[in-house]
N, C-alpha and C positions, 0 to 999 in steps of 0.2 A: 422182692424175691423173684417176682416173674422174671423181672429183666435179667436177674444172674443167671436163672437156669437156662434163658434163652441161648448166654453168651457161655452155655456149657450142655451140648450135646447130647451127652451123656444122662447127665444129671436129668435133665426132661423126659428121658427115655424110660429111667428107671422110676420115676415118679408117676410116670403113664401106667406104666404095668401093674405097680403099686395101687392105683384105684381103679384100676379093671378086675384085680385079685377082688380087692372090698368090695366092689360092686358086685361081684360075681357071688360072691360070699354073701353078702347080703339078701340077692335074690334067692340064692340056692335056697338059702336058712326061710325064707318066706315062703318059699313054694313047698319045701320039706319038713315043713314043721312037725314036728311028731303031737301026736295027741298030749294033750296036759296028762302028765302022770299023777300019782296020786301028792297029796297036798304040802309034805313035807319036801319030796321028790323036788317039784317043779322048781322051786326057789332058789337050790342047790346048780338048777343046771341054770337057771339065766346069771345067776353071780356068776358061776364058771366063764359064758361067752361074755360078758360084760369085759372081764378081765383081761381074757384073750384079747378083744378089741384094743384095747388101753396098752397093753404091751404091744403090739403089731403097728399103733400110732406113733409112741413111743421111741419105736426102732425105727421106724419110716423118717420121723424127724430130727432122729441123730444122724442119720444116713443123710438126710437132706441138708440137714448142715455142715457134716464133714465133706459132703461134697462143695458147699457152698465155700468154707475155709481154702478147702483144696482149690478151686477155681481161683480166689483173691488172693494167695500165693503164688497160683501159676503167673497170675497178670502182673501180681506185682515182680514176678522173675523176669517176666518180659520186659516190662517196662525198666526196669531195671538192666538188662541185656540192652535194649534198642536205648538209654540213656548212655549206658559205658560203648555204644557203637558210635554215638551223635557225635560224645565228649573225645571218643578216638577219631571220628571224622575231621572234628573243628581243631583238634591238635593236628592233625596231618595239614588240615587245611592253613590253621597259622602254620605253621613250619615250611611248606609248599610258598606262601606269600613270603616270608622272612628269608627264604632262598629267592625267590622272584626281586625281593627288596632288594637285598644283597650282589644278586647278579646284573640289575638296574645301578646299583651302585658303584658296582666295578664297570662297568661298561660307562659311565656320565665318568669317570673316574678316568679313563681309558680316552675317551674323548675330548674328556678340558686337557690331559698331557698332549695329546695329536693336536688337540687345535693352538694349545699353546705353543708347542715345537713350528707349528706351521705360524703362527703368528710372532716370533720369536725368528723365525727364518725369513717372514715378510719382513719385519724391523729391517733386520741386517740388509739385507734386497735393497728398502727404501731407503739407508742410511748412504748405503755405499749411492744410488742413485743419486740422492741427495748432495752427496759430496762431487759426483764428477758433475750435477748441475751446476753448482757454484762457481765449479774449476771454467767449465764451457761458458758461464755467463762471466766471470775474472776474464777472459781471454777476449769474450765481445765487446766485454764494458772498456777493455783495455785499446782495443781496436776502437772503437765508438771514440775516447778521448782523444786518439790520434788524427780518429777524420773531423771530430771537429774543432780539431785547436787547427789545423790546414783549413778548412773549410770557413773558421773566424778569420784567420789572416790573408785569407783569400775575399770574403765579403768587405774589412775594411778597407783594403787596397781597393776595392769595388765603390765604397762608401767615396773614399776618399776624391776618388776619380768623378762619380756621378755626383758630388759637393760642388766640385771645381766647376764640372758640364752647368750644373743647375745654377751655378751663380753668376757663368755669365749669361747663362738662358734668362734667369731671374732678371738681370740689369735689362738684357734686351726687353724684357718685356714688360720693365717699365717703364721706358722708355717708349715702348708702344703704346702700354698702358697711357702713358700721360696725352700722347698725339691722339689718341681714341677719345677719353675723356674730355679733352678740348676740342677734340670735334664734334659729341653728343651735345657736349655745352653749350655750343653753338648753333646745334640742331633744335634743344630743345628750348632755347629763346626763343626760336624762328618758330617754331611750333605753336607755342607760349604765345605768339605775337597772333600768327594766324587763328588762334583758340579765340582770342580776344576781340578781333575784328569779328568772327563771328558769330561769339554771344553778342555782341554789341547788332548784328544786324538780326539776329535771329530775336534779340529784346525788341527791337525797331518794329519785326514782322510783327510780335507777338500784340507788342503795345499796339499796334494797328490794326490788328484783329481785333484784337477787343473791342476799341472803339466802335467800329463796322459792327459789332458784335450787338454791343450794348446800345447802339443806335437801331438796329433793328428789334432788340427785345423790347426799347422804349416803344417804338411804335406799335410793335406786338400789343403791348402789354395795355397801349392806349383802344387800339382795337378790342381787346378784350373785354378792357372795362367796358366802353360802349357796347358789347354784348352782351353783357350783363345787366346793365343798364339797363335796355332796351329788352328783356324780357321780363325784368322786376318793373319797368311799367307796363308791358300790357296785361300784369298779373295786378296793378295796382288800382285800389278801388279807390279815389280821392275823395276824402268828406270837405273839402274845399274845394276852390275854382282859382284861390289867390296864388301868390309863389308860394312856395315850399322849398328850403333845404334840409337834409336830412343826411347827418354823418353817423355809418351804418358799420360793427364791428361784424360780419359775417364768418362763423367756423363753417367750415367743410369737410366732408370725408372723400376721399378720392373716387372721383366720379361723378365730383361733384353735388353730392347730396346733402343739404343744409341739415345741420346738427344745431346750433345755436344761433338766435338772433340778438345781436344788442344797441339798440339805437344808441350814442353815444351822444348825438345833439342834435337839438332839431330844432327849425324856426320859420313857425311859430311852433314853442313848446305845448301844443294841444294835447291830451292824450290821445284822444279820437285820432289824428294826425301820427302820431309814434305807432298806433294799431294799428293804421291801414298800410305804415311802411313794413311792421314787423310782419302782417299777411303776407303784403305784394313776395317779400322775400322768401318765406316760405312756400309760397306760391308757385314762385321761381325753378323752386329743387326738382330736379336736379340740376345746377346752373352749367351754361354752357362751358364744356373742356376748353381749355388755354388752344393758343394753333400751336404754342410751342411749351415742351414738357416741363422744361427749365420755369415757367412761369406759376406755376401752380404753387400753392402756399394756404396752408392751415386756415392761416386765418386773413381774411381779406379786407380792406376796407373799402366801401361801396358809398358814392354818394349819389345820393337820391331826392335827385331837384326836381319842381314845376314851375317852369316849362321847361321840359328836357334841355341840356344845354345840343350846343348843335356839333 
């Protein structure tokens, strides 16, 4: 109820005054109390104000609610006013759109005719263009067949002519042809011949190098063995004093460093004798480099006599 009277002006004001009266009446009646009258008297007067009170509430709260009534009518006139405003806005406002739709329609309406008349006058433009391209390519293509049926009877006349030129240039030149050929053929016998002569002296050299070759690697290689030889015995400790042969499989790794020893045969087959060859050789490592590189080999075979052969 507070909240109505708030949103009615009025109604608060007269409700103010209303208990300012009470209140004012109330004090008055406390402060003015008359003296209790005699016994019958007193009872007669408090029922009286009793009453008064009950009727002046009474009327305060019919007033309060007629004004209350009065206020949810007025609201609801308003609302009712500001609803038939909204409902006359929103009809303006569709009908304002439905004219907007409308004059959108005429105008898209206004512009597919214009652009169709304009695309409909582009056709015809491009038709009639169309046609006089046709006429002007008829008239080139017509020109075109004429230069080149002159232009084919002009290159066979050409053909025929450069046939004739080329066949007897053709003859001539095999007629060259053949005197060139039988003179290459002739060149490349003699060639042929000279090639011959010499591979045959360059085999000659070669075979003769070798020999000088192989004859120096023989002595090489004899030389060598006596250096080996002659380091594997003064590396060799003899448990004899009689002869000794001793045929000796020796591996090497380059640089000569003894990797394996294998006596192969020895005589006299002693062991004592096969152990002091297999020391002396190990003794040996690293065994002297070859003088020539060509000589060197894995595995060597060494023999190892007493008395040294000479």
């Amino acid at each position: 109820m507070l909240k109505e009277l708030l949103k009615a002006p009025g109604a608060l004001v007269l409700a103010l005054l209303v208990h300012v009266v009470l209140v004012a009446l109330l004090v008055f009646g406390l402060e003015h109390k008359p003296k209790p009258p005699a016994l019958g008297g007193s009872e007669q007067i408090i029922q009286a104000r009793v009453l008064d009170e009950s009727k002046l509430l009474e009327q305060k709260r019919r007033q309060a609610e007629q004004q209350r009534q009065a206020d949810i009518k007025r609201r609801q006139e308003e609302e009712a006013r500001r609803k038939k405003a909204a409902e006359e806005a929103d009809k303006q406002r569709r009908a304002a759109e439905q004219r907007a739709k409308e004059q959108a329609q005429a105008r898209r309406q206004a512009e597919q005719q214009k652009k169709k008349r304009i695309e409909e006058q582009k056709r015809r433009e491009a038709e009639q263009q169309r046609l006089a391209e046709l006429e002007a390519k008829r008239k080139i293509e017509q020109k075109r067949r004429r230069a080149a049926e002159a232009k084919r009877k002009a290159e066979e006349e050409a053909k025929r002519k450069a046939a004739a030129a080329a066949q007897r240039k053709a003859e001539e030149a095999r007629k060259k042809a053949e005197q060139e050929a039988r003179r290459k053929a002739a060149e490349e016998r003699q060639r042929r011949e000279l090639e011959r002569q010499l591979q045959e002296q360059l085999a000659a050299e070669q075979a003769r190098m070798e020999r000088e070759r192989q004859r120096e690697l023989a002595a090489l290689r004899d030389q060598y063995e006596r250096t080996i030889g002659q380091k594997i015995d003064r590396n060799w400790n003899r448990p004899i004093n009689s002869d000794i042969k001793c045929r000796v499989l020796v591996t090497q790794a380059p640089g000569g460093h003894v990797i394996n020893v294998d006596v192969e045969r020895c005589n006299p087959a002693d062991p004592a004798v096969v152990r002091s060859v297999e020391n002396a050789v190990l003794k040996a490592s690293p065994l002297p480099p070859p003088p020539d590189p060509a000589l060197f080999e894995r595995e060597i075979i060494v023999n190892v006599n007493y008395p040294p052969r000479s």
